[in-house]
Every structure is written in C-alpha cells, then in structure tokens.
VMD Tcl script that draws the C-alpha trace (Angstrom):
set ca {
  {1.97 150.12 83.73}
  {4.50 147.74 85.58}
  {1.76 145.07 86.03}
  {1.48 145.48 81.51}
  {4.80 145.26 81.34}
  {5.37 142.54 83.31}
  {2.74 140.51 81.73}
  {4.47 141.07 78.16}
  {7.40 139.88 79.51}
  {5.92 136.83 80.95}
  {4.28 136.12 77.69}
  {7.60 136.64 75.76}
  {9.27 134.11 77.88}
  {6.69 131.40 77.80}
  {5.69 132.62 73.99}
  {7.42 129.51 72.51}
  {6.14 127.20 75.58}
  {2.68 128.03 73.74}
  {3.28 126.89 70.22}
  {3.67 123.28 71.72}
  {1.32 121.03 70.52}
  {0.52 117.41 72.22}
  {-1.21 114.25 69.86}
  {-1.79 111.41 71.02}
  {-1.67 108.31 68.43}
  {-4.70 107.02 66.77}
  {-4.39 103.38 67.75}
  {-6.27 102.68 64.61}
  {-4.28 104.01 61.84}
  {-0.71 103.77 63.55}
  {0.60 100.30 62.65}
  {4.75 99.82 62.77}
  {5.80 97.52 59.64}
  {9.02 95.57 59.24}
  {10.59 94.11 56.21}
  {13.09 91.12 56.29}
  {14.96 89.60 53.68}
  {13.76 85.31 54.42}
  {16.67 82.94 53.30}
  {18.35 85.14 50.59}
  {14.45 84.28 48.84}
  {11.75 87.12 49.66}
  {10.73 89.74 51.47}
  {8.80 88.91 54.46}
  {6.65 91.21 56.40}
  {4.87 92.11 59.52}
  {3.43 94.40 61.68}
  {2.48 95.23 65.13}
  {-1.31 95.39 66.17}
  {-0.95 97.75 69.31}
  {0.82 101.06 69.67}
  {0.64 103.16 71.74}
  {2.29 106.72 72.62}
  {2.52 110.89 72.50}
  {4.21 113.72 70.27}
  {4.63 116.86 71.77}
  {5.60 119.33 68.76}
  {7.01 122.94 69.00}
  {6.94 123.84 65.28}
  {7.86 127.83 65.80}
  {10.60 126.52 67.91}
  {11.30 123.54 66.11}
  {11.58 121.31 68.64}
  {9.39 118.03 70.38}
  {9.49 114.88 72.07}
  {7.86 111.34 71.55}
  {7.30 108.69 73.55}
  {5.86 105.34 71.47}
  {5.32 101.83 73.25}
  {4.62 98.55 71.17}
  {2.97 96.00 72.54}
  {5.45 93.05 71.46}
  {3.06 90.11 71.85}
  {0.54 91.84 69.29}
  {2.87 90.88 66.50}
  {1.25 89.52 63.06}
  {2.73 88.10 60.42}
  {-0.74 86.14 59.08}
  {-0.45 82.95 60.82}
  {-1.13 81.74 64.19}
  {1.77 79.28 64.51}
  {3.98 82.18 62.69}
  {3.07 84.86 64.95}
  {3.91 82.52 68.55}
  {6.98 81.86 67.18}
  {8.13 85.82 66.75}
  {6.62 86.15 70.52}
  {8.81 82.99 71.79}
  {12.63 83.36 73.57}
  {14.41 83.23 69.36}
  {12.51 86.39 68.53}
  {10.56 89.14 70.34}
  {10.83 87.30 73.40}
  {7.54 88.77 74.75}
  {6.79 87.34 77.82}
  {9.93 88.38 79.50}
  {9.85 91.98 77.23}
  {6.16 92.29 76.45}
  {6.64 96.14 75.11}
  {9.63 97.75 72.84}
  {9.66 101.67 73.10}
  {10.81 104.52 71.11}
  {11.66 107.80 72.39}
  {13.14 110.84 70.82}
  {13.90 114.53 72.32}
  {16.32 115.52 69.11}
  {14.11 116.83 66.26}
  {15.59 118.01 62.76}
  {13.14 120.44 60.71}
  {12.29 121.55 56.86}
  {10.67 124.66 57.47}
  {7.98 123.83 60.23}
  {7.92 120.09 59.42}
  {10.38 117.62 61.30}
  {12.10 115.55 58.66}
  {14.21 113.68 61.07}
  {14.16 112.60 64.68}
  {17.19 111.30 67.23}
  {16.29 108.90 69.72}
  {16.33 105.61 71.81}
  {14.89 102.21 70.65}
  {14.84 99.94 73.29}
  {14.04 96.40 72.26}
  {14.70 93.03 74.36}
  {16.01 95.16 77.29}
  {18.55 96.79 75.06}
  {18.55 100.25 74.39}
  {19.87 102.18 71.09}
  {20.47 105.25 69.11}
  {18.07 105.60 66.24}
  {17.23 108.04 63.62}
  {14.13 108.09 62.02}
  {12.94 109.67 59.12}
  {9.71 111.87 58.71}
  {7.80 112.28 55.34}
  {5.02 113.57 54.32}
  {4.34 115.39 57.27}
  {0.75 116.83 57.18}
  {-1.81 118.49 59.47}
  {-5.08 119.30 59.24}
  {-8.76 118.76 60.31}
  {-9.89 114.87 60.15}
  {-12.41 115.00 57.25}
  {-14.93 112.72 59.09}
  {-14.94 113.58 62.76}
  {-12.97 116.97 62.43}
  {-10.52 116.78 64.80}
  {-7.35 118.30 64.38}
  {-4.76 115.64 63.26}
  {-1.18 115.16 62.30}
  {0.26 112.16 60.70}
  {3.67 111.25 58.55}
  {5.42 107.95 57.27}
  {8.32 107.16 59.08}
  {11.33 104.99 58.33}
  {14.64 103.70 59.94}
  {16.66 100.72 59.11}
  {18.32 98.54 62.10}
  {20.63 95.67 62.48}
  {18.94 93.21 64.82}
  {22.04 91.61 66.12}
  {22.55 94.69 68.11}
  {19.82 94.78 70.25}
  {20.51 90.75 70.59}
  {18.08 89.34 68.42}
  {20.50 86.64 66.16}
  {18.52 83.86 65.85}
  {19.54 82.19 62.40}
  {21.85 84.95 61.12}
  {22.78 85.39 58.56}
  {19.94 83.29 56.97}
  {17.83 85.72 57.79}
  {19.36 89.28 57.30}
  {20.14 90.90 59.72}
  {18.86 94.51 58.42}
  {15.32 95.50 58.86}
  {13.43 97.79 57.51}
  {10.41 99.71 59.45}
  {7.96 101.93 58.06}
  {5.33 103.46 60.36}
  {2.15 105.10 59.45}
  {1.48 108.03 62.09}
  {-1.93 108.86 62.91}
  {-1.94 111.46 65.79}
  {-4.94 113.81 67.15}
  {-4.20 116.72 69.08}
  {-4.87 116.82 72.84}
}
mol new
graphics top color blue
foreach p $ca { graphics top sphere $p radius 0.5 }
foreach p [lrange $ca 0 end-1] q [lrange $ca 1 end] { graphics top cylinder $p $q radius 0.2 }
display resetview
C-alpha cells in the first residue's frame, strides 16, 4: 500500500511535467517575414530562408519555452545584388553575426492556446525584450504524412536602431514589422 501511494504521489508531482509537449520547426513551412517602409514610397519585404529551433509547450500548465535561430546570411529579398547588401557590415552584418535568435520562457494563454510570448531577440550581438503575438494557434494531425503538428502566425514590431542597425534612418523607417509562419511537429 505505501509503494501505491507513493507512486500516486510521484505521479501528482510530475503530472504537469507530462503534459509538456516538444516540436521541432518544419524548416519548410517556417519562414520569418519583415516589412519596411522604403523612402517614405512602399513597402518592401523579405524573408529569411533558414530557421531553425524548438517549442516546448505545457498547455494544462500553461507554460513553455522556445528557442529559434535564423540563419542571417539566408536573407532574400529577390535579388542577388539586393540580398549581399542586407548580409554586408550596413545591415545584417552576417559574417561577423551569421545567426539572430529568439528565445522566450514567459508564455501568456487564451484557454490552452498561448496568445502571447515574452522573450529575448538578439540581433547583431545585441540582445532585447520582445513580445510576440500568437494567432491562430492550431494542432492537429498533418493531413499528408500524419504527424502530429502545431503551427500559428506570429507578429512583433521592432525599432531597428535599438539593436544598432541605423543605416540610412530615417529614410528608411526605422519600425519593422515581422510575421512568422510556424510549422512545428511534435518530437
């Protein structure tokens, strides 16, 4: 009887240690966006080509962690001559910071869906507080290889002259936009 009651006890402690759920990214479908106001003219746009990264989710205790990397030199704005000069020193700077990272402990949730994570972006060696916002968060079973998969679109906004990037403020704003489709199969 003590050995019974000792394993429900161990199981009530780790019970929320259970619910935890790790996914890994699907490189494939998870492409961070940005949108920059060019010259007071149009919107300009580009993505990144490789991300990588983990979400650990706790929905019954509604908590998680993620830990992102993008791969700064597989920036692509359409054009070769474009796309080195993001990667040079006046931009992304990717030979001396080839990755930018994301990484968030603080979750906020609707229900069991996180709405809202608290974090750290760290771009050209600079790190800062970001929240990001989660919508359309949605699980289920991958309709062609029927995995189980999570995915959401998240959003922030950011002022690039704080993480040092002010090459030809105010020209070209300073606030970006990023939307990120998340593709993520469970471990």
């Amino acid at each position: 009887m003590k050995q019974l009651l000792a394993g429900l006890a161990a199981l009530a402690i780790a019970g929320p240690s259970l619910a935890a759920e790790t996914f890994t990214l699907d490189v494939r479908h998870t492409f961070p966006v940005f949108e920059i106001n060019h010259l007071g003219f149009s919107t300009q746009r580009g993505r990144f080509n490789k991300t990588e990264g983990k979400i650990t989710l706790d929905r019954t205790a509604k908590t998680g962690n993620v830990d992102i990397r993008i791969d700064s030199a597989s920036i692509d704005m359409g054009l070769d001559d474009w796309d080195k000069h993001m990667r040079g020193e006046d931009f992304f700077n990717a030979a001396a910071f080839p990755s930018m990272t994301f990484s968030a402990d603080r979750f906020t949730f609707d229900g069991d869906k996180p709405v809202a994570a608290e974090g750290t972006l760290t771009l050209l060696g600079v790190a800062k507080p970001v929240s990001l916002r989660i919508a359309g968060f949605t699980c289920g079973n991958h309709p062609i290889n029927k995995k189980a998969l999570c995915a959401a679109d998240i959003s922030t906004t950011i002022k690039r002259s704080e993480w040092g990037m002010k090459k030809y403020l105010p020209a070209i704003s300073d606030e970006v936009v990023i939307k990120i489709p998340v593709e993520a199969f469970k471990d």
